[in-house]
N, C-alpha and C positions, 0 to 999 in steps of 0.2 A: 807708160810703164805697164807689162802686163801683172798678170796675178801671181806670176813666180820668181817674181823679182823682190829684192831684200831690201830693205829701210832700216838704216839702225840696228841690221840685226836680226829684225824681226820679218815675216813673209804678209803684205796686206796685198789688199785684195782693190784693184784700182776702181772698181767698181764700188767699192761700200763707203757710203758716203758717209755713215755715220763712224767706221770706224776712224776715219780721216780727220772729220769734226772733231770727236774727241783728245785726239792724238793733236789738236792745234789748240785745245782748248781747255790746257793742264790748269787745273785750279793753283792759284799762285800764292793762296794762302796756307794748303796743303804743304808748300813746299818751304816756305816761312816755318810752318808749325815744326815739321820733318826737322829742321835745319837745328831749330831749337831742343828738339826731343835729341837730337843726335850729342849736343853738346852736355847735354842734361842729364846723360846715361847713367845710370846708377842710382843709388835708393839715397833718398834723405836722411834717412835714418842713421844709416852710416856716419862716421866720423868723417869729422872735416878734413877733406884732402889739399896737397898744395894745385891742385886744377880746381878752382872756385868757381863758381857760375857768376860768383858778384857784381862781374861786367855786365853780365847782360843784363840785372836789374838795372841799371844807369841809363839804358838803350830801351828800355821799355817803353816808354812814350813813344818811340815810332814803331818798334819788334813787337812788343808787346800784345796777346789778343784780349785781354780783357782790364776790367777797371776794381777794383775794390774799394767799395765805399765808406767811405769813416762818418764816425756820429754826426759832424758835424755840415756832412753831404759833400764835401772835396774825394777826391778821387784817384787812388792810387793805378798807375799802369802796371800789369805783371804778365807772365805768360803762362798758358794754361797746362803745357808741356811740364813746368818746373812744380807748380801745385798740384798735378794729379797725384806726387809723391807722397802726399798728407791724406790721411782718413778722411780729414771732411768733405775736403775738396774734391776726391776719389770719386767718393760716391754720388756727389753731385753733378760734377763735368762729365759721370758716364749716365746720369741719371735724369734726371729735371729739365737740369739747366740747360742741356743738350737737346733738347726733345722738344724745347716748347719757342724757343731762339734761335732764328739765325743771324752768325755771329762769327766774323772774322778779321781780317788787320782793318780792314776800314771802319767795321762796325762792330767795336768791342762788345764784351757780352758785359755787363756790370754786376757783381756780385755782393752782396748782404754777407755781413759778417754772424757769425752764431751768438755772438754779444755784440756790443757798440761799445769802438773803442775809438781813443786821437787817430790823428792822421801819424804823431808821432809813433803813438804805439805800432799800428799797423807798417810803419815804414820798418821800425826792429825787426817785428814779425816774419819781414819777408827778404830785411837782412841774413837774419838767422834760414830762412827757408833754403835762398840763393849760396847758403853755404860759406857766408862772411863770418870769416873768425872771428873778427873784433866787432862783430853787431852788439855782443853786451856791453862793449863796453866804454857804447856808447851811454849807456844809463847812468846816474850817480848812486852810489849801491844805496845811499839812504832815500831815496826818491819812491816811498812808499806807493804814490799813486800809479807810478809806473809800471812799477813792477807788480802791483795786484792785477791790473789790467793785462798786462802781457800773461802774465800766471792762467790767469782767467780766461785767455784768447787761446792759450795753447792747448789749457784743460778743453776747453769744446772742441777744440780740433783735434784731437786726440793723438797731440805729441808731449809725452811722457817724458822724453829727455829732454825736450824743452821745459818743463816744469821744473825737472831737477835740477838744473843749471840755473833755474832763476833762483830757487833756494841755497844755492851753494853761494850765487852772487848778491845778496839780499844783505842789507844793514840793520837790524833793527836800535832805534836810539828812543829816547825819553819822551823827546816827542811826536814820535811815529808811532809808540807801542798801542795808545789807544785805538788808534788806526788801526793796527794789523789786528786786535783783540776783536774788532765786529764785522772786520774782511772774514778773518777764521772762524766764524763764528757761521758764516754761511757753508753750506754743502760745495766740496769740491770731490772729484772722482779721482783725481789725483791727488798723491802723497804731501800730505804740507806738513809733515810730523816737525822737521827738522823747524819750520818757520816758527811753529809750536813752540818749540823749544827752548830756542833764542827771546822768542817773545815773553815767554814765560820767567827767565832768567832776569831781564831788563825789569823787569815788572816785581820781583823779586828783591832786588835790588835796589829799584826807588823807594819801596815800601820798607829798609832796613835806614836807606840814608835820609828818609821823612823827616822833618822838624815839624810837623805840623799838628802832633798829636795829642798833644793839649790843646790843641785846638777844636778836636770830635767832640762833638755831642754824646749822651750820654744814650742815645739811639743809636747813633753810626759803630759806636764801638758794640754794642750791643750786636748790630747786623753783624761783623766783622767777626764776632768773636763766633758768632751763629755758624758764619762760611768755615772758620778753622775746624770750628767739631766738626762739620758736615763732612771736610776733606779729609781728617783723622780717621772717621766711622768708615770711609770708604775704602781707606788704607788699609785699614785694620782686616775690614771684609775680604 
């Protein structure tokens, strides 16, 4: 073949060996990644469309380029095409994690989450990522711990709509309220007014349908009457 003859298209040069090398020696992981990114088109953020990626989490164990670790060090498979769509993951896959790892279908990159959470949690997490409509609802809406952690998973990662959909799907009952009273109690960057809310109501409520109140001491009622004025003066203000 001389140097003016066509390959594919393209004009090489029968002498250059490396451009030959190359052209035999397509990275196959590149084309895996590609394949995924192609299917994956579109921003996350966006509404759930009827074209769902949720197949290809199921196929992650072999498609998959990396692993995400849950608290308890099992291992979820996902692909890094579908999480570059999230803030955290964004910054990382272009950042760090890329730079100090090599890392492809054979030898996944394994990635720490910004909290420690179940293997369940982190499986919703990237239902809901992969664009599965019904990922919440896989949760039972009174299932407190769940849903603080996924709250909690999505506030670090910095998806917003996922917060609010955990608020919209949240139960609070009698006795989950204490629970959610010193989950709210810590700093979130996202909006938990609405959990606030509800929680407050519950708590509201058990304290009108009480029987127990012959039962306080002459201290407890004392504190108690202490927190009304406290809440009055602040009202008032």
């Amino acid at each position: 073949m001389k140097g003016g003859d066509r390959v594919g298209g393209s004009l090489l040069d029968s002498s250059d060996d490396d451009v030959l090398l190359s052209a035999a020696c397509i990275d196959k992981n590149k084309i895996a990644s590609e394949e995924v990114a192609k299917q994956s088109s579109g921003s996350l953020m966006d509404e759930f469309n009827p074209r769902s990626k949720a197949s290809l989490l199921k196929d992650a164990d072999r498609t998959g380029d990396l692993y995400i670790v849950c608290e308890d060090g099992t291992k979820v498979a996902a692909h890094s095409a579908i999480l570059i769509d999230l803030p955290y993951f964004e910054a990382r896959l272009k950042g760090t994690w890329c730079s100090e790892t090599c890392w492809n279908l054979n030898r996944k990159l394994e990635l720490h989450l910004p909290c420690s959470v179940s293997q369940h949690v982190v499986q919703v997490f990237l239902e809901y990522a992969y664009r599965n409509p019904k990922a919440l609802d896989k949760v039972e809406p009174s299932n407190a711990e769940i849903w603080q952690a996924l709250f909690a998973l999505a506030d670090a990662c910095g998806l917003e709509r996922l917060c609010a959909r955990v608020q919209e799907r949240v139960r609070i009952t009698d006795q989950t309220s204490t629970s959610w009273l010193k989950w709210l109690e810590k700093d979130h960057a996202s909006d938990s007014s609405k959990i606030l809310l509800r929680t407050r109501r519950v708590v509201e409520r058990k304290l009108h349908e009480t029987t127990i109140w012959d039962s306080f001491t002459v201290e407890q009622l004392l504190k108690l009457d202490e927190l009304v004025q406290e809440a009055s003066t602040g009202r008032a203000d």
